[in-house]
PQR file of N, CA, C, O and H, with PARSE charges and radii, in Angstrom:
ATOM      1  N   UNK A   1       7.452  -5.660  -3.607 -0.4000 1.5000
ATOM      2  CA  UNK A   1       8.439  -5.481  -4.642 -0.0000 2.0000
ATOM      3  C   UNK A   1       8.159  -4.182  -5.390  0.5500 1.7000
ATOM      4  O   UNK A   1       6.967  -4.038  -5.660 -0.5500 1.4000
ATOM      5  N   UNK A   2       8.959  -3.214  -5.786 -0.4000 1.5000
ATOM      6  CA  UNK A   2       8.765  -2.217  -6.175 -0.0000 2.0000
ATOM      7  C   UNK A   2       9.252  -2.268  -8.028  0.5500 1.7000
ATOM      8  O   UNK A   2      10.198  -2.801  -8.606 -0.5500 1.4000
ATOM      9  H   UNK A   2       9.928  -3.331  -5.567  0.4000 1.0000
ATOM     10  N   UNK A   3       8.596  -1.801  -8.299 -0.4000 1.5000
ATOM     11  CA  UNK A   3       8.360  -1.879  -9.902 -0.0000 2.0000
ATOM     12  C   UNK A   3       9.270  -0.426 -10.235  0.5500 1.7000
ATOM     13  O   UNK A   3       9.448   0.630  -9.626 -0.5500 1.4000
ATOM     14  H   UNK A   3       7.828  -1.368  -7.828  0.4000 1.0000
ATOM     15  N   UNK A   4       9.694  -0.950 -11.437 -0.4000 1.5000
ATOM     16  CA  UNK A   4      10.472   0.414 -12.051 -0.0000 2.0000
ATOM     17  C   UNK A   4       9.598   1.355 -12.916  0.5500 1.7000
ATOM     18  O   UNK A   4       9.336   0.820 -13.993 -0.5500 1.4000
ATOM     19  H   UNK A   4       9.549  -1.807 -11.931  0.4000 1.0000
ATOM     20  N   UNK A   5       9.071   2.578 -12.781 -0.4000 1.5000
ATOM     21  CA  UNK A   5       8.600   2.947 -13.578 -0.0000 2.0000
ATOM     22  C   UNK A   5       9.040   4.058 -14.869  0.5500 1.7000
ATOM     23  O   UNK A   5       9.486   5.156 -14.536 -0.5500 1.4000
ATOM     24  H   UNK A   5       9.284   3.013 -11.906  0.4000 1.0000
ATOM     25  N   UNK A   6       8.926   3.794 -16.009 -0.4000 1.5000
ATOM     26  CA  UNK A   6       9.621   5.237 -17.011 -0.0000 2.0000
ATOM     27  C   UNK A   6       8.912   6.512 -16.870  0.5500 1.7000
ATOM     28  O   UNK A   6       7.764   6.593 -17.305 -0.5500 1.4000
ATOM     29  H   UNK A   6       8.563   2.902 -16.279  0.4000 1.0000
ATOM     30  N   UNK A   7       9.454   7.478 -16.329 -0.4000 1.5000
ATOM     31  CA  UNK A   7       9.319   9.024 -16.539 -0.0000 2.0000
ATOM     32  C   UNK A   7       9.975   9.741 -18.137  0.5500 1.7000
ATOM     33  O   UNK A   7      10.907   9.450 -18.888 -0.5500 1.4000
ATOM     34  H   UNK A   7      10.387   7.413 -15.976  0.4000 1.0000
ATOM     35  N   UNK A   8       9.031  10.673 -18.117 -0.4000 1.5000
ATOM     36  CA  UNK A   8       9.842  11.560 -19.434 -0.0000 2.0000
ATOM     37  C   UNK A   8      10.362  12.435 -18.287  0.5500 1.7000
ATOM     38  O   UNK A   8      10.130  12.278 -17.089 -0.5500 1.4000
ATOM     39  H   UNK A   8       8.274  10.909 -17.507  0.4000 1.0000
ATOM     40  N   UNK A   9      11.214  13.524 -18.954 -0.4000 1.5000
ATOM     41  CA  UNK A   9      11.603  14.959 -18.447 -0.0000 2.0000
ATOM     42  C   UNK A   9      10.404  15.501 -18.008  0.5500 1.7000
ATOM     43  O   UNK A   9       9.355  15.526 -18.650 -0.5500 1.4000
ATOM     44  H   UNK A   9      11.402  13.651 -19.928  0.4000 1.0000
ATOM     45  N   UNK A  10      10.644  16.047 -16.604 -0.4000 1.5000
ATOM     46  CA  UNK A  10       9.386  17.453 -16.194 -0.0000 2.0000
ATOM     47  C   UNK A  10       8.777  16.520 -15.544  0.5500 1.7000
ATOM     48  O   UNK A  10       8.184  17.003 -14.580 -0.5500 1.4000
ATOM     49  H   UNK A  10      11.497  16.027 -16.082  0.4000 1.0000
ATOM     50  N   UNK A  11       8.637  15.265 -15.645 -0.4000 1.5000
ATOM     51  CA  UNK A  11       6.908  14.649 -14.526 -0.0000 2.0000
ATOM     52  C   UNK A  11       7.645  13.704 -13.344  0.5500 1.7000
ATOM     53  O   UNK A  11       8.509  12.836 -13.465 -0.5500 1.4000
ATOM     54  H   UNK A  11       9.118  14.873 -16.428  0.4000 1.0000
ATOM     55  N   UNK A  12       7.126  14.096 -12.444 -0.4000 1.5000
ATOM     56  CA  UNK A  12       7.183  13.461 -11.057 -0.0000 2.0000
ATOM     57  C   UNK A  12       7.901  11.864 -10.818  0.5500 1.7000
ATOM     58  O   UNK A  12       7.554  10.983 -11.604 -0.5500 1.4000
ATOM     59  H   UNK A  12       6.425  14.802 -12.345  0.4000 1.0000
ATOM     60  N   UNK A  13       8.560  11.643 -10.093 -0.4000 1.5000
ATOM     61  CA  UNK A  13       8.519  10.119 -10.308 -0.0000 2.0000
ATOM     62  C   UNK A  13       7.794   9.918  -8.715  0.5500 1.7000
ATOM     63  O   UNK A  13       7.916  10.572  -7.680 -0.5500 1.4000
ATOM     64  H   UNK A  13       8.842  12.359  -9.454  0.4000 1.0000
ATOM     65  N   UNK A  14       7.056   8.789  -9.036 -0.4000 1.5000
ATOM     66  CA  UNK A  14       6.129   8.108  -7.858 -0.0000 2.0000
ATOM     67  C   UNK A  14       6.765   7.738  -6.752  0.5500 1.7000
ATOM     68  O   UNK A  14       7.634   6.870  -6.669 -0.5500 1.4000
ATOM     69  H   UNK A  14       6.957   8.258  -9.877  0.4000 1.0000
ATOM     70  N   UNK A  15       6.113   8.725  -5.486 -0.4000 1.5000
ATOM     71  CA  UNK A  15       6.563   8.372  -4.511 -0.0000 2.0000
ATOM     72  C   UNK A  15       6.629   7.371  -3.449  0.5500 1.7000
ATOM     73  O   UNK A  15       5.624   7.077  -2.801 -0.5500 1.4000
ATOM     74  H   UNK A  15       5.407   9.430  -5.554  0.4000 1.0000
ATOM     75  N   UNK A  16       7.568   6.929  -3.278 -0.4000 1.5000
ATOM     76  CA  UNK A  16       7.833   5.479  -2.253 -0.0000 2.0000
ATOM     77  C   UNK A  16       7.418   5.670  -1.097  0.5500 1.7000
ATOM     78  O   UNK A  16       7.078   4.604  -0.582 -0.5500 1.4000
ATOM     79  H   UNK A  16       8.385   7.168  -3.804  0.4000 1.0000
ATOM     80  N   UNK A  17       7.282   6.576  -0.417 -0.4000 1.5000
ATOM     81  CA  UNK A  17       6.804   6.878   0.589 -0.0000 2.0000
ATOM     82  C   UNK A  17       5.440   8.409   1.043  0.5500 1.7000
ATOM     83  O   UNK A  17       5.503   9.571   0.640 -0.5500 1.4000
ATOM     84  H   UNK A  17       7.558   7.442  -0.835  0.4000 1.0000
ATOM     85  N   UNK A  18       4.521   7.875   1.835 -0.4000 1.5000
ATOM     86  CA  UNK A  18       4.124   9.050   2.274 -0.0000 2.0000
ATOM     87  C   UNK A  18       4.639  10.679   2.615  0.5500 1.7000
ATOM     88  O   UNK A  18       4.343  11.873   2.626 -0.5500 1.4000
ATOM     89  H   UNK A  18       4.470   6.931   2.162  0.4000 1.0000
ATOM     90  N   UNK A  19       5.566   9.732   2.850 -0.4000 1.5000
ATOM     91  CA  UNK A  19       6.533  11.357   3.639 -0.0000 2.0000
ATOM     92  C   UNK A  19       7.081  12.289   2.108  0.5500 1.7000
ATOM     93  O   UNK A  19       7.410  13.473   2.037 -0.5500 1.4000
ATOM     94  H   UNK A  19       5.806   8.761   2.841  0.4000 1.0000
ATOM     95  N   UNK A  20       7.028  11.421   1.190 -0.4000 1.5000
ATOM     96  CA  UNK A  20       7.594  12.093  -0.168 -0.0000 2.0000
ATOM     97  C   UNK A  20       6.502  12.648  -0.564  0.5500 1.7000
ATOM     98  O   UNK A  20       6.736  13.827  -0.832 -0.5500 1.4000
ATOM     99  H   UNK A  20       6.760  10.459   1.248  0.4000 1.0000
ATOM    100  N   UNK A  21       5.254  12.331  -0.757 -0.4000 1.5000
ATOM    101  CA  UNK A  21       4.005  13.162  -0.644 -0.0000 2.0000
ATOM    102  C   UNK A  21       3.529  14.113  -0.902  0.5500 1.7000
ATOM    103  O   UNK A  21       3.057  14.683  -1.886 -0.5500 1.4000
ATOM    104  H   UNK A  21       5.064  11.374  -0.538  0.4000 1.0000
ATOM    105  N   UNK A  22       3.828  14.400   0.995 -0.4000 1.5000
ATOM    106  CA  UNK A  22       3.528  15.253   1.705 -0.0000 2.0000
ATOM    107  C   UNK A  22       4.403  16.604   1.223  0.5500 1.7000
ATOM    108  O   UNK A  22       3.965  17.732   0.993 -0.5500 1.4000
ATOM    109  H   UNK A  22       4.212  13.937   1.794  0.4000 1.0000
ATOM    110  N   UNK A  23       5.669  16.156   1.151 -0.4000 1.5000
ATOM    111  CA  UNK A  23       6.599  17.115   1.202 -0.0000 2.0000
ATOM    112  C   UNK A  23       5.937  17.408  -0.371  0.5500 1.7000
ATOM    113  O   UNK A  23       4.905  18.078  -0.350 -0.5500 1.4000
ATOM    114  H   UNK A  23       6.024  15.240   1.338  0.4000 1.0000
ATOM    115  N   UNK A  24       6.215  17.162  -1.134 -0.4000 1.5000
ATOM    116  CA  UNK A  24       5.703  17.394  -2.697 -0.0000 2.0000
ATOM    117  C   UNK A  24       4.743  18.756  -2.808  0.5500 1.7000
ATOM    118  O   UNK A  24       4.845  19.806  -3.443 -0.5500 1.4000
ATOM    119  H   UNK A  24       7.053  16.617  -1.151  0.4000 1.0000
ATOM    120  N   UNK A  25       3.773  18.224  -1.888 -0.4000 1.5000
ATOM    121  CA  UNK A  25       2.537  18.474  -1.395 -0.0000 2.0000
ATOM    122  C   UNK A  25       2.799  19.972  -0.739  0.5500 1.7000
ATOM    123  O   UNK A  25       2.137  20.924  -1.151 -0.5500 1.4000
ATOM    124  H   UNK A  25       3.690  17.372  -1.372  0.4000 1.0000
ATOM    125  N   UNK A  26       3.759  20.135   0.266 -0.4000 1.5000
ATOM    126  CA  UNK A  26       3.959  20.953   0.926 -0.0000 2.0000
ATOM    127  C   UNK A  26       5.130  22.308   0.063  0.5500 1.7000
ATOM    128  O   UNK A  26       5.232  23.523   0.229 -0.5500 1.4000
ATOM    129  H   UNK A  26       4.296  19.361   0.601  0.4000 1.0000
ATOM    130  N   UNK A  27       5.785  21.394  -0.785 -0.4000 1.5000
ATOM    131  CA  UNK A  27       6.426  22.529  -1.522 -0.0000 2.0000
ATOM    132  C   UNK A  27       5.555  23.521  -2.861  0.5500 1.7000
ATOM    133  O   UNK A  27       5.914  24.594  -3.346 -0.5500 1.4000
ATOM    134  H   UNK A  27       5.702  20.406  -0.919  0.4000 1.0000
ATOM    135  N   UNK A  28       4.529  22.823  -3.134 -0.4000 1.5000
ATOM    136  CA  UNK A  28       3.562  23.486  -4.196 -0.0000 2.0000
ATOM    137  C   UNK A  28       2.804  24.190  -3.773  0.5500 1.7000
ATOM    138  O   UNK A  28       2.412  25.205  -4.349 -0.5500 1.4000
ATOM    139  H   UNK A  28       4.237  21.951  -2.740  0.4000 1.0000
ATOM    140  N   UNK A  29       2.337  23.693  -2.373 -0.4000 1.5000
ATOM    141  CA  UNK A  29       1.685  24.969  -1.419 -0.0000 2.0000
ATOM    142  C   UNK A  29       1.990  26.164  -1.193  0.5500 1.7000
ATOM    143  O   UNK A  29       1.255  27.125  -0.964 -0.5500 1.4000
ATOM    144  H   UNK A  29       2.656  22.869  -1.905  0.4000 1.0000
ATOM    145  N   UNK A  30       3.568  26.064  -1.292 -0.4000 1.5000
ATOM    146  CA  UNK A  30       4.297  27.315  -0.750 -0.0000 2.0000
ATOM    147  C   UNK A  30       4.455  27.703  -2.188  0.5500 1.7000
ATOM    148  O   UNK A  30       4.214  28.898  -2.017 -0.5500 1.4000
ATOM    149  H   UNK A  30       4.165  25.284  -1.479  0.4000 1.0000
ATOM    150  N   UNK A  31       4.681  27.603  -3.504 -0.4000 1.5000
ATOM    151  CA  UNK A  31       5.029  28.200  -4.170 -0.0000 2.0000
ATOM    152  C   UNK A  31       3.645  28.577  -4.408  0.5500 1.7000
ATOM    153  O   UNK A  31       3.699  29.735  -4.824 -0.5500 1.4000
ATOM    154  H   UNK A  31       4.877  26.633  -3.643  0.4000 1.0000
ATOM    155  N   UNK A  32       2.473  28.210  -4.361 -0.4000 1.5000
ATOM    156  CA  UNK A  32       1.296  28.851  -4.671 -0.0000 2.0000
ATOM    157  C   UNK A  32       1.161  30.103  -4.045  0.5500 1.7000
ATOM    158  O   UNK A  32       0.999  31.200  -4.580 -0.5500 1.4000
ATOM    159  H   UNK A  32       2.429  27.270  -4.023  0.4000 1.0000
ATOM    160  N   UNK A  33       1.245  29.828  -2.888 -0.4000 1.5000
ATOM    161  CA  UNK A  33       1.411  30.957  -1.425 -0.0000 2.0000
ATOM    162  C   UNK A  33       2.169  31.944  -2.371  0.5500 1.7000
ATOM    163  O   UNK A  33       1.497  32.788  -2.963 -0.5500 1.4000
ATOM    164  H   UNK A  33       1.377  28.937  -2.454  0.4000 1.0000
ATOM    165  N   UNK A  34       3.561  31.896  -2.559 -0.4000 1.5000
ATOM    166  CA  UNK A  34       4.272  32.823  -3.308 -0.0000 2.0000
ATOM    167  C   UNK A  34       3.550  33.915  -4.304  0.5500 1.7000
ATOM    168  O   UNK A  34       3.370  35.131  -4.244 -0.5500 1.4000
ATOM    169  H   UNK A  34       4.107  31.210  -2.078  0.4000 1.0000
ATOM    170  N   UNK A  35       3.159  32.673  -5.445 -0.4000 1.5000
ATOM    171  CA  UNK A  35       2.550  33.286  -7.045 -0.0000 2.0000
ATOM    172  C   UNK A  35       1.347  34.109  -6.297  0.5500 1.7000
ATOM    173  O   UNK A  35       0.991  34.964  -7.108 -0.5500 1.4000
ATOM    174  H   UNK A  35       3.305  31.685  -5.494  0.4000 1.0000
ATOM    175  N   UNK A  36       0.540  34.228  -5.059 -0.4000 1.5000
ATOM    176  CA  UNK A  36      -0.591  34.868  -4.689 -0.0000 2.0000
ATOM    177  C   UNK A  36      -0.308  36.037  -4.065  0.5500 1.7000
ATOM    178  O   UNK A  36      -1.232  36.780  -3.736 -0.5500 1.4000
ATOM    179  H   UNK A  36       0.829  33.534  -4.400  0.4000 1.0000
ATOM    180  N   UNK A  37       1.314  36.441  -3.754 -0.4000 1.5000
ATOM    181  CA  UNK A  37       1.623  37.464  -2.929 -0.0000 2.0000
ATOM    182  C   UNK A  37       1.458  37.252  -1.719  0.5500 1.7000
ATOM    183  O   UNK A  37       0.879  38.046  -0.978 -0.5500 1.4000
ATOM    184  H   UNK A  37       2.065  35.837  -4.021  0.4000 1.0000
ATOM    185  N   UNK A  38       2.070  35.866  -1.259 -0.4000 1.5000
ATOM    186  CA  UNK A  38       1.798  35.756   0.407 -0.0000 2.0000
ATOM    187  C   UNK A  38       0.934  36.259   1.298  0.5500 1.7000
ATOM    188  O   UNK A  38       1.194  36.628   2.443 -0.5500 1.4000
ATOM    189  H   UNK A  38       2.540  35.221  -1.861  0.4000 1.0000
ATOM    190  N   UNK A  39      -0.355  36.268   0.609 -0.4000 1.5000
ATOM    191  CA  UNK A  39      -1.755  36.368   1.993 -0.0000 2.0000
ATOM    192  C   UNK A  39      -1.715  35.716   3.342  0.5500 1.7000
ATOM    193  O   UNK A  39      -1.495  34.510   3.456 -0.5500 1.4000
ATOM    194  H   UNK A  39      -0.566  35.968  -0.322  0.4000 1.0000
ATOM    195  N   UNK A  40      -1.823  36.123   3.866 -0.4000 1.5000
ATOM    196  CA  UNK A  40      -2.297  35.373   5.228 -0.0000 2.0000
ATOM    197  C   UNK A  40      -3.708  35.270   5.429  0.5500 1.7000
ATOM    198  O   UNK A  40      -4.584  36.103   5.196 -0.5500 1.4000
ATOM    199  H   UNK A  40      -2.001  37.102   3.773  0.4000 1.0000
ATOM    200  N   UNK A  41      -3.797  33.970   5.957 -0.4000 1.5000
ATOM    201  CA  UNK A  41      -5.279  33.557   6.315 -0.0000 2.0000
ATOM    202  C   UNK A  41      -5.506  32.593   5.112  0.5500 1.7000
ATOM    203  O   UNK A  41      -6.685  32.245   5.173 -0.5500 1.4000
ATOM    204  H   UNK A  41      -3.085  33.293   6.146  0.4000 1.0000
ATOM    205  N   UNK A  42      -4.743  31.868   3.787 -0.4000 1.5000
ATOM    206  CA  UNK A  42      -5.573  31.470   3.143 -0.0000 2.0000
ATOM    207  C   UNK A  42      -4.232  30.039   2.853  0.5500 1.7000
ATOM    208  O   UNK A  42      -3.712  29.704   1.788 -0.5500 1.4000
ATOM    209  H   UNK A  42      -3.785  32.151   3.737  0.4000 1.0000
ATOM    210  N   UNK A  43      -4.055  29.576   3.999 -0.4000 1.5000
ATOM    211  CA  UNK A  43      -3.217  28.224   4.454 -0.0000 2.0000
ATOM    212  C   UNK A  43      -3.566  27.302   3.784  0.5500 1.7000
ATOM    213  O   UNK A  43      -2.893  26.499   3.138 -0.5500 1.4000
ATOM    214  H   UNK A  43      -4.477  29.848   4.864  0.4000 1.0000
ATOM    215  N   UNK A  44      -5.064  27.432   3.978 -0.4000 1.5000
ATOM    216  CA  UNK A  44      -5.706  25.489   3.838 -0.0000 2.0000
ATOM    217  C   UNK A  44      -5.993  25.572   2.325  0.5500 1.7000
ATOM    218  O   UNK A  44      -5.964  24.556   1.630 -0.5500 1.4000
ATOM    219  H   UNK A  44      -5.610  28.084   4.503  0.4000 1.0000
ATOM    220  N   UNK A  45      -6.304  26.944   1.759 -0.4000 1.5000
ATOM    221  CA  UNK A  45      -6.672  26.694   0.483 -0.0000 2.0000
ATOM    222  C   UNK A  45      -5.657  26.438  -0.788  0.5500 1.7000
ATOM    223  O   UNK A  45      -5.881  25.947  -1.895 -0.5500 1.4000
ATOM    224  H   UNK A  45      -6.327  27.769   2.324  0.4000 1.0000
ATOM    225  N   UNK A  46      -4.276  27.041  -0.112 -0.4000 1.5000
ATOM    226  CA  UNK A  46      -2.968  26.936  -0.861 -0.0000 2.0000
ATOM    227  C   UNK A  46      -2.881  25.513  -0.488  0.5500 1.7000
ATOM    228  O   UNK A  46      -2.065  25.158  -1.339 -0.5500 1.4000
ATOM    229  H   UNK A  46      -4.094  27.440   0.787  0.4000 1.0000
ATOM    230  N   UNK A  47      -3.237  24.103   0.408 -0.4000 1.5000
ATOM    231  CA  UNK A  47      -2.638  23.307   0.937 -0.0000 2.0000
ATOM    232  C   UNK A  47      -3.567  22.361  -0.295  0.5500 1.7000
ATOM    233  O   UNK A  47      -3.091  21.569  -1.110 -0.5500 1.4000
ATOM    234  H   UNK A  47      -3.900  24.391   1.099  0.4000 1.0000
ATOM    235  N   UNK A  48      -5.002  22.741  -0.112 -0.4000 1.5000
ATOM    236  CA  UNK A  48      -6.066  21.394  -0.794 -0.0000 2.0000
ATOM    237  C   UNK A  48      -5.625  21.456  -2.244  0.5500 1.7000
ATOM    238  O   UNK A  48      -5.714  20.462  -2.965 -0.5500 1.4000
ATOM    239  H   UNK A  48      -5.389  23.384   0.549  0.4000 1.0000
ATOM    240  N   UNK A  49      -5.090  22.758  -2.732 -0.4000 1.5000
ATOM    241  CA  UNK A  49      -5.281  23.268  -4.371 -0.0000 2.0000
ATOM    242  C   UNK A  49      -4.101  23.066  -4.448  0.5500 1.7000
ATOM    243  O   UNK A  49      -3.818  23.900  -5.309 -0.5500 1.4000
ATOM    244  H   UNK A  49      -5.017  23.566  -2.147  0.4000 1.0000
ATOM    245  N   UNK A  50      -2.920  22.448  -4.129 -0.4000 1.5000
ATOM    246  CA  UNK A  50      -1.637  21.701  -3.737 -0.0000 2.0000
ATOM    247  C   UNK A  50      -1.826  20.160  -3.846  0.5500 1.7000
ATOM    248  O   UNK A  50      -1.456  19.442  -4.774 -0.5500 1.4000
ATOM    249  H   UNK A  50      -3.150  21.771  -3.430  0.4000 1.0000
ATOM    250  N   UNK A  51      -2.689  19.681  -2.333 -0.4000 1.5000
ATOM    251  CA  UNK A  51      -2.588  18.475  -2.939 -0.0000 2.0000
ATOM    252  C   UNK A  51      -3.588  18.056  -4.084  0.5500 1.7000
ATOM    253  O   UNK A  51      -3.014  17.162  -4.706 -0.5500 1.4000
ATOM    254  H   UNK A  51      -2.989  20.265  -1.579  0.4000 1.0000
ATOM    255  N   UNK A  52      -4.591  18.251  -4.537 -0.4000 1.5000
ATOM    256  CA  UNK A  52      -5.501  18.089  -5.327 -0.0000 2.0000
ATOM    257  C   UNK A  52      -4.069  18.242  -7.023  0.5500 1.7000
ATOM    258  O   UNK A  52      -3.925  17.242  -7.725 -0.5500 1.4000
ATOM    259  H   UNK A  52      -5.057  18.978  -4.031  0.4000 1.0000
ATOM    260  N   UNK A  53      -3.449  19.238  -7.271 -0.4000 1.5000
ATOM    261  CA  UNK A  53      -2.895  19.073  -7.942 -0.0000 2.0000
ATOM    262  C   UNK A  53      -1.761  17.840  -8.142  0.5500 1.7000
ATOM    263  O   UNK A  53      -1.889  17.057  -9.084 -0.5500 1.4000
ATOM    264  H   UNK A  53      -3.566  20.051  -6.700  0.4000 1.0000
ATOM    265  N   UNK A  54      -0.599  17.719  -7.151 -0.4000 1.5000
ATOM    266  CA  UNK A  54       0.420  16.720  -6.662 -0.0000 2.0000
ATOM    267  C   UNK A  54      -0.727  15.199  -7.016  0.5500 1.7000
ATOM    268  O   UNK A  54      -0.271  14.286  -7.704 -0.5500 1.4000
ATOM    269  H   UNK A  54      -0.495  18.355  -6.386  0.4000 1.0000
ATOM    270  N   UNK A  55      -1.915  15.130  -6.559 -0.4000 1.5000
ATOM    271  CA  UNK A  55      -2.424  13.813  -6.777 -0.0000 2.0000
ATOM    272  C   UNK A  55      -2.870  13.671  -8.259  0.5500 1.7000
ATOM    273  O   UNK A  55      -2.697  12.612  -8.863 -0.5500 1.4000
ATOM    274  H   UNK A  55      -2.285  15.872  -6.000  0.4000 1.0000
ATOM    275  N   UNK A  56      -3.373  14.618  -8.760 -0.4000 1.5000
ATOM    276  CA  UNK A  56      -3.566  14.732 -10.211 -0.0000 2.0000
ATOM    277  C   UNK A  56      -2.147  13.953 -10.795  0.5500 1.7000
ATOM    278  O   UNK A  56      -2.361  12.887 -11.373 -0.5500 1.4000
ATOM    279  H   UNK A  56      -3.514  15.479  -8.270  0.4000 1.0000
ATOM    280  N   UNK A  57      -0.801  14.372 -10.697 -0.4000 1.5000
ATOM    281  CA  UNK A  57       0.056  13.815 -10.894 -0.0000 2.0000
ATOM    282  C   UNK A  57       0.784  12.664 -11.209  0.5500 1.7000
ATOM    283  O   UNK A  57       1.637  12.323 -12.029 -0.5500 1.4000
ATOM    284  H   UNK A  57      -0.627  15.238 -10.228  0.4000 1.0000
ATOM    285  N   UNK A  58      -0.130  11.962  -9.852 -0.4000 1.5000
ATOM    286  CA  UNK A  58       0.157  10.725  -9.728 -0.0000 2.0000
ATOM    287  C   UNK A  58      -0.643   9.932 -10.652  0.5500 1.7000
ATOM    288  O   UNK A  58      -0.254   9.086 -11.458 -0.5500 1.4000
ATOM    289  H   UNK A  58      -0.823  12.239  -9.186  0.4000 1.0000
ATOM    290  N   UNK A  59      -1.959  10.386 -10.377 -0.4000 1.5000
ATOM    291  CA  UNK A  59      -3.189   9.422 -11.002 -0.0000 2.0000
ATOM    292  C   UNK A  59      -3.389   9.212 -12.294  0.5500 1.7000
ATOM    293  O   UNK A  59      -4.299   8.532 -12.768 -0.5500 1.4000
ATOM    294  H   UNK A  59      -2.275  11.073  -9.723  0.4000 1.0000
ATOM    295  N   UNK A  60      -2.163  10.052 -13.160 -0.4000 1.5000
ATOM    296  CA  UNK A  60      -2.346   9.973 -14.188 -0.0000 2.0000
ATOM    297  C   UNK A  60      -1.841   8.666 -14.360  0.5500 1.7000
ATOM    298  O   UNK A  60      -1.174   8.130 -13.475 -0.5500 1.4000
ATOM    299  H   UNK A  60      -1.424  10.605 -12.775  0.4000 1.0000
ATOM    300  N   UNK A  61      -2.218   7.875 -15.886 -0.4000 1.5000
ATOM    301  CA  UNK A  61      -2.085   6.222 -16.206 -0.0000 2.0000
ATOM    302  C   UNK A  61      -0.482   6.598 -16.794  0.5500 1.7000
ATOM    303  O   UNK A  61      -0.126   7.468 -17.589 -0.5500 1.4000
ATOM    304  H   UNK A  61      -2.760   8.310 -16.605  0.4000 1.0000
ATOM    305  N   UNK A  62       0.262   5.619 -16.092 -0.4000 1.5000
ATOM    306  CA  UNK A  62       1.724   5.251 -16.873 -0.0000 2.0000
ATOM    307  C   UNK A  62       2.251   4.838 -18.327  0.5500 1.7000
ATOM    308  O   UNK A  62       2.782   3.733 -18.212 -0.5500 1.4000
ATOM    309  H   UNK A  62      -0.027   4.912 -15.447  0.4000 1.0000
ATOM    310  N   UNK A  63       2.305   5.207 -19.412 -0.4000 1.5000
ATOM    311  CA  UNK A  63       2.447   5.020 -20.213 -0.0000 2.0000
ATOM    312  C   UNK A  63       3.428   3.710 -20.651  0.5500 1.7000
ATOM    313  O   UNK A  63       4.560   3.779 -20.173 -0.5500 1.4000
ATOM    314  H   UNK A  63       1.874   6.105 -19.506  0.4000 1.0000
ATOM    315  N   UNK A  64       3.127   2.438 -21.556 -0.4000 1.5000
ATOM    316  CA  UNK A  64       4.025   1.614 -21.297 -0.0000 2.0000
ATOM    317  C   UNK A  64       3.173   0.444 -20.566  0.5500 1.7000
ATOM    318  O   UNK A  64       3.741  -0.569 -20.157 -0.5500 1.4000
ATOM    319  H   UNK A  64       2.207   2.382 -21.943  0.4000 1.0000
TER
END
């Protein structure tokens, strides 16, 4: 059963699926990639410092 949870403006709402994630995951990567001037060679570190953030996100406690 899936629970309703309250968001303010600006914060994430919890994803139902893995695949929502990932993608989350995968779009912060790329904008990191961006803000760095598109280096090459530094994939995995835009990817961990992506998800490490996106999970920060989540893990925060729900207010309520």
């Amino acid at each position: 059963m899936k629970t309703k949870q309250n968001k303010t403006a600006g914060e994430p709402a919890m994803p139902s699926r893995p695949e929502d994630f990932e993608e989350r995951v995968r779009q912060r990567a790329y904008e990191l990639w961006e803000a760095s001037g598109c280096p090459q060679g530094f994939e995995a570190n835009h990817w961990f410092q992506a998800e490490h953030e996106v999970s920060a996100l989540y893990a925060k406690p729900s207010a309520g």
